[in-house]
N, C-alpha and C positions, 0 to 999 in steps of 0.2 A: 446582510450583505454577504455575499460568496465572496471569501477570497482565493488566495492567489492564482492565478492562471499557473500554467505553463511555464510563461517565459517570464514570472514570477518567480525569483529562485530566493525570496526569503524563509526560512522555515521559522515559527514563533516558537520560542522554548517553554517547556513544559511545566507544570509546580514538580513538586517531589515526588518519584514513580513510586508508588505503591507494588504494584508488580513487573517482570520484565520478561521476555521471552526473544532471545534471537538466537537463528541457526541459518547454517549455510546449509543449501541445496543445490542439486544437479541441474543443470539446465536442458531439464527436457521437462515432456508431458509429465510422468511421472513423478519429477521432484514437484513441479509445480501442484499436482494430488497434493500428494505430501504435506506441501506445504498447508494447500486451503483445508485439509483435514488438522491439519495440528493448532490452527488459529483454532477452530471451533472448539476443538479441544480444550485449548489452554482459556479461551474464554468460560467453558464452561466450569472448569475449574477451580476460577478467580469470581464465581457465582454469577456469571450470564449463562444461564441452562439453555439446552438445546429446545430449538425451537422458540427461545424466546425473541421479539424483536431486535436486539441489539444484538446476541448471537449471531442472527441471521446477517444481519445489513453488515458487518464487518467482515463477517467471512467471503460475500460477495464484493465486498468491496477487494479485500485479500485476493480474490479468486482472477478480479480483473487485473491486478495489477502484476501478479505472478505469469499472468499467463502473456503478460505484455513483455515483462521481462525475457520469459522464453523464447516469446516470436520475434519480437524487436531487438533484444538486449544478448541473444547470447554471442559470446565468442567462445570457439573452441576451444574445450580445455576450461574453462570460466564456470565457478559457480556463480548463483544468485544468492544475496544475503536478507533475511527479511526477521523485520523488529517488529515487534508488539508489546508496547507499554501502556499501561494503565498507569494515569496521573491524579493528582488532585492532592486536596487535604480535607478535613472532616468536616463538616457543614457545609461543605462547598462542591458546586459539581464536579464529575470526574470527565477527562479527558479520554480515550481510545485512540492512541497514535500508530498505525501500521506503518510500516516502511519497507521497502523493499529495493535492493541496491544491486544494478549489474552492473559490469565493466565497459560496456559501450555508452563511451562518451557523446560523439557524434552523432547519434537517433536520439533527439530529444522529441518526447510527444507531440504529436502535434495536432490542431483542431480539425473534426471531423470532417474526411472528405478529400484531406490534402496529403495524405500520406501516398506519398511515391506510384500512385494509381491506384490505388485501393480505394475502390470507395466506402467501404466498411470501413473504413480507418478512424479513429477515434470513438468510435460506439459507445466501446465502453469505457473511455475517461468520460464519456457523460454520463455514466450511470455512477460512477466516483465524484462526480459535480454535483449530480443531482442526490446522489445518499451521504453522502460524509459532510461535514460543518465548515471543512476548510481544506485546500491538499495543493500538493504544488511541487516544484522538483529542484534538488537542489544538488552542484556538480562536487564531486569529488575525484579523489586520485588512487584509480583510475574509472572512469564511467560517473556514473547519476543516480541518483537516490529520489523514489519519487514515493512521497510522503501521504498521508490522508487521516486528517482529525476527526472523532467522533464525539459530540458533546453525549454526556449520559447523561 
């Protein structure tokens, strides 16, 4: 079963992060680079090599949600903040948590189609539906944090 939607704002908490990764970026085109390059990176790193399947689908998942932040989420003057933790413990599967946090509160994702006339609107939270295990958004102060699990 997929969970949470959208307008789902539970996030399930994690086992013990094995590794962690968060940085603030600019919000434009190029922080958003930035950022989908240093996921692969730091995945690779943490031993998901380049070009390996899970390298790939989290960086793409990173890639949508950064770039949502940018187009959706910036206010001027505002970075985007964006988390990458690897969970788990030893015999046990690991988790892939991305997160990504802007300051606009008020644009909460919304499902394909219904974004403010856009019909391209949501595309890619269905490509984050359809690759990630679980993801969903949850509000903080100031703006929205919109999450996405990967089971390894």
């Amino acid at each position: 079963m997929k969970s949470p939607t959208p307008l789902d704002r539970h996030m399930p908490q994690l086992p013990v992060p094995l590794h962690e990764f968060t940085m603030r970026f600019t919000s434009t085109p190029r922080g958003a680079r930035l950022a989908r390059r240093l996921v692969s990176h730091r995945l690779h790193d943490w031993g998901y090599p380049y070009g390996d399947a899970v390298n790939e689908t989290v960086t793409l998942i990173g890639a949508e949600l950064v770039a949502n932040a940018v187009r959706h989420g910036h206010v001027p003057g505002r970075d985007f903040h964006l988390s990458l933790v690897e969970a788990g413990a030893p015999g046990t599967s690991y988790t892939l948590r991305l997160m990504v946090s802007d300051t606009r509160g008020e644009r909460l994702p919304e499902p394909m189609g219904q974004g403010e006339g856009d019909c391209a609107a949501g595309r890619g939270l269905l490509l984050v539906e359809a690759l990630s295990s679980r993801w969903g958004v949850v509000m903080r102060a100031p703006g929205k944090s919109v999450w996405a699990d990967l089971a390894t």
